[in-house]
C-alpha positions in Angstrom: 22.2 -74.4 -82.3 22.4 -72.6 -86.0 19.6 -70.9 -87.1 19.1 -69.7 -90.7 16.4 -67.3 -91.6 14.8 -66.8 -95.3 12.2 -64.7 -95.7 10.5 -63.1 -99.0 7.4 -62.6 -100.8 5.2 -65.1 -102.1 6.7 -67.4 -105.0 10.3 -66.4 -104.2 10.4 -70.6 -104.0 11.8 -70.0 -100.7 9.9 -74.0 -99.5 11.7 -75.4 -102.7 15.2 -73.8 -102.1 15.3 -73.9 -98.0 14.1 -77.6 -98.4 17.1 -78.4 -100.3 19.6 -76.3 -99.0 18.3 -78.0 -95.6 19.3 -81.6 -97.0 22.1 -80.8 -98.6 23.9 -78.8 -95.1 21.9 -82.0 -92.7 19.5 -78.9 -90.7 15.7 -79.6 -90.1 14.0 -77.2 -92.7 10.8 -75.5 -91.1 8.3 -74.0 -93.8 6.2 -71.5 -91.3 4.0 -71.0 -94.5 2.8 -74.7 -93.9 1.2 -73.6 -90.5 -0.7 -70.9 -91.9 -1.7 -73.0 -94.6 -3.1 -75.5 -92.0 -4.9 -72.8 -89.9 -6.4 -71.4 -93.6 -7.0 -75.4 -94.7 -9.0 -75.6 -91.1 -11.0 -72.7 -91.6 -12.1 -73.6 -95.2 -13.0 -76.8 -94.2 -15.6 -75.7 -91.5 -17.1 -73.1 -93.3 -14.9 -70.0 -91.7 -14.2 -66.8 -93.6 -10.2 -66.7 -92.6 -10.6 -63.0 -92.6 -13.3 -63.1 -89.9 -11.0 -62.5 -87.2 -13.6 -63.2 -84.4 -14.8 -66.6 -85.4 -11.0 -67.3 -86.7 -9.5 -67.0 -83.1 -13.0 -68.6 -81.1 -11.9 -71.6 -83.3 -7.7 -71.8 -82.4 -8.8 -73.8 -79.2 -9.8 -76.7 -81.7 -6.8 -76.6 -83.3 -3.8 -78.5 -82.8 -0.9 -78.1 -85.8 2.4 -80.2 -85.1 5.3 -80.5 -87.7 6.5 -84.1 -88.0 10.0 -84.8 -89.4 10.0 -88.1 -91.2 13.4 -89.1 -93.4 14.4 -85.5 -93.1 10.7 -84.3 -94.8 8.5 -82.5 -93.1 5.0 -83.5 -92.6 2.0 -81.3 -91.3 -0.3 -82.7 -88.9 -3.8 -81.0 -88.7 -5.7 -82.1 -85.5 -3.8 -85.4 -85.8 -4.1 -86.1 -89.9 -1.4 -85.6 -92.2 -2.7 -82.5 -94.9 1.0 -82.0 -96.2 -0.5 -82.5 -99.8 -3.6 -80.4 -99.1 -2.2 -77.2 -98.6 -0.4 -76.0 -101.5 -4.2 -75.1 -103.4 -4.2 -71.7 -104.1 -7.7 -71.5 -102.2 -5.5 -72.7 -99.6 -2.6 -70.2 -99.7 -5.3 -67.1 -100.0 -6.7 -68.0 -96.8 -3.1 -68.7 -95.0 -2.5 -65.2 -96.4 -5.8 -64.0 -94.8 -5.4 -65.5 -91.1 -1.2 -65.0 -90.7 -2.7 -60.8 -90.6 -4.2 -61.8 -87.4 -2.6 -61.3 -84.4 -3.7 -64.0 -82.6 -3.3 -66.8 -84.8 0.3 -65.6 -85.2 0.7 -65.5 -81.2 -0.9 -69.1 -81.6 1.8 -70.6 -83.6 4.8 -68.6 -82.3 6.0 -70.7 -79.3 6.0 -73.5 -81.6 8.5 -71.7 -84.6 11.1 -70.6 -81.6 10.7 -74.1 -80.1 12.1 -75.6 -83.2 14.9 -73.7 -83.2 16.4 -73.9 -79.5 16.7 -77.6 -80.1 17.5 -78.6 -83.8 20.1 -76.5 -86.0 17.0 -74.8 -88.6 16.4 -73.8 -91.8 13.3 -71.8 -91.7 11.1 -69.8 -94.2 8.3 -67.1 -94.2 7.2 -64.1 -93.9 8.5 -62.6 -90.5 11.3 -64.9 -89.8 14.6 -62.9 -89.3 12.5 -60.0 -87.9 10.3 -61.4 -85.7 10.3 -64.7 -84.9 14.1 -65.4 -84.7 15.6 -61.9 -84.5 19.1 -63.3 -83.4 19.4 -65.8 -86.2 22.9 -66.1 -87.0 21.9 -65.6 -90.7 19.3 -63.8 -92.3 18.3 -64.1 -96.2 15.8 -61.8 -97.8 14.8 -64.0 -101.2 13.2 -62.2 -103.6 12.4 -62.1 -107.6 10.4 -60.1 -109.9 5.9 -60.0 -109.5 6.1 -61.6 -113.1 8.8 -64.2 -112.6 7.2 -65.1 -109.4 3.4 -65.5 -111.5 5.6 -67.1 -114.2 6.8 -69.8 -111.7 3.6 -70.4 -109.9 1.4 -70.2 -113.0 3.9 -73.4 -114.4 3.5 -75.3 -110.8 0.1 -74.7 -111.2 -0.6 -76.3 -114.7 1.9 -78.9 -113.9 -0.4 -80.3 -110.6 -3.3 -80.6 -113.5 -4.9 -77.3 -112.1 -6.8 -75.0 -114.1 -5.2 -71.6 -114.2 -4.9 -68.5 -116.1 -1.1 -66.9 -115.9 -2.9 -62.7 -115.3 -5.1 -64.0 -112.4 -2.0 -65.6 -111.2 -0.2 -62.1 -111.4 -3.0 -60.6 -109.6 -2.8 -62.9 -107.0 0.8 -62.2 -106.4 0.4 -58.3 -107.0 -2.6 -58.7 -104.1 -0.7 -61.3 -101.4 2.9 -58.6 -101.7 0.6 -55.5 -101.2 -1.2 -57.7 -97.7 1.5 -59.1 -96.5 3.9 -55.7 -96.7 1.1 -53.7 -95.4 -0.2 -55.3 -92.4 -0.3 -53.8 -88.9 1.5 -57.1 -87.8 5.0 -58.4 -88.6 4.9 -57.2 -92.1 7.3 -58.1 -94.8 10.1 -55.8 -94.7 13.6 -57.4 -95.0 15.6 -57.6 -91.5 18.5 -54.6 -91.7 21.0 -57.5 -91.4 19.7 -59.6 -94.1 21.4 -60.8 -97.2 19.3 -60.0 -99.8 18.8 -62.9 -103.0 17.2 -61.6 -105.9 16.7 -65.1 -108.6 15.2 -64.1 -111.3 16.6 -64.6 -114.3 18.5 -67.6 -112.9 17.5 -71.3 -112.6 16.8 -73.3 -109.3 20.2 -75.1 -109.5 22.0 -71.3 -109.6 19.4 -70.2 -106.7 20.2 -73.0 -104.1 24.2 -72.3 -104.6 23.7 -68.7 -104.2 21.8 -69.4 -100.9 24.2 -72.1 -99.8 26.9 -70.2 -101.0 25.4 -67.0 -98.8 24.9 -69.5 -95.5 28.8 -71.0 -95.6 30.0 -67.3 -95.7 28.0 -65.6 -93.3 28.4 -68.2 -91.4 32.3 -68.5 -91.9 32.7 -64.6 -90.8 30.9 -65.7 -87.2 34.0 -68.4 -87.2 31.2 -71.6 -87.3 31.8 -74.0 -90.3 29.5 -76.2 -91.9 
């Protein structure tokens, strides 16, 4: 089995590129952002501060969060109903931010990310991918682009879903979620020493998925596999 490993800060459009760089190469795409979102969807949904670590992790047991694959898409399943539209809110994606710092909540959902990958070749994307959760991927990407393109390109997803947003409070938010997720005790995000790294800014979605597919066929062509 192949597995490919993107990781980056928030709004690198690491989900957007994987997802299509997946289809176009025939691999399952895995967005390990989804999960969190799902345990941060849960959380809001009964009331839990997702920073609360002790009530976060007395409610995992309740929790059940499956990926389903369905025409080469991937669906989330949230105790059994589909929330795959209800977890790109950017309430939603403060509290994934929030619970993936605790340990246990990432120890919850880690058998499940390695399982993937041991029986489906695997595009997957997050935080902690290539250092953590598949350390032995035979590639590793580190995507990145600027704080401001990044709030430039969330801020336009944003207005384009019909919700209300204000382009400096979307910079914040960015500025904030880098700070947290480089910072934290666990699995921070730090690019693995073997990564590629992607920088897009400045260059459109078209340009980013070539460079990335571009990156995967070469690394991939030095281990003497070809795809």
């Amino acid at each position: 089995m192949i597995a490919i490993a993107i990781d980056g800060p928030a709004g690198a459009g690491k989900s957007t590129i994987a997802r299509k760089a997946a289809k176009t190469m025939g691999f399952i795409y895995v967005d390990t952002g989804a999960l969190y979102r799902a345990i941060g969807l849960y959380m809001l949904q009964n009331d839990i501060h997702s920073s609360d670590e002790k009530a976060v992790c007395a409610e995992l047991s309740k929790i059940t969060v499956t990926l389903a694959f369905q025409g080469g898409e991937q669906k989330v399943l949230l105790c059994g109903k589909d929330v795959t539209p209800d977890i790109r809110t950017e309430e939603v994606s403060k509290a994934a931010s929030a619970v993936s710092a605790i340990p246990k909540v990432r120890d919850f959902l880690f058998s499940m990310q390695r399982d993937l990958a041991r029986t489906k070749n695997v595009i997957m994307d997050g935080r902690d991918i290539g250092t953590v959760v598949l350390p032995h991927a035979q590639v590793k990407i580190f995507l990145t682009a600027s704080q401001e393109e990044r709030a430039r390109r969330r801020y336009k997803e944003l207005v384009q879903k019909g919700q209300k947003a204000e382009y400096a409070d979307v910079l914040k938010d960015i500025e904030q979620r880098d700070y947290q997720d480089s910072h934290r005790e666990i699995a921070p995000l730090v690019p693995a020493k073997d990564s590629v790294r992607i920088d897009t800014t400045g260059i459109t979605l078209e340009e980013s998925i070539e460079r990335i597919l571009d990156t995967i066929r070469a690394e991939l062509k030095n281990l003497n596999e070809t795809w």
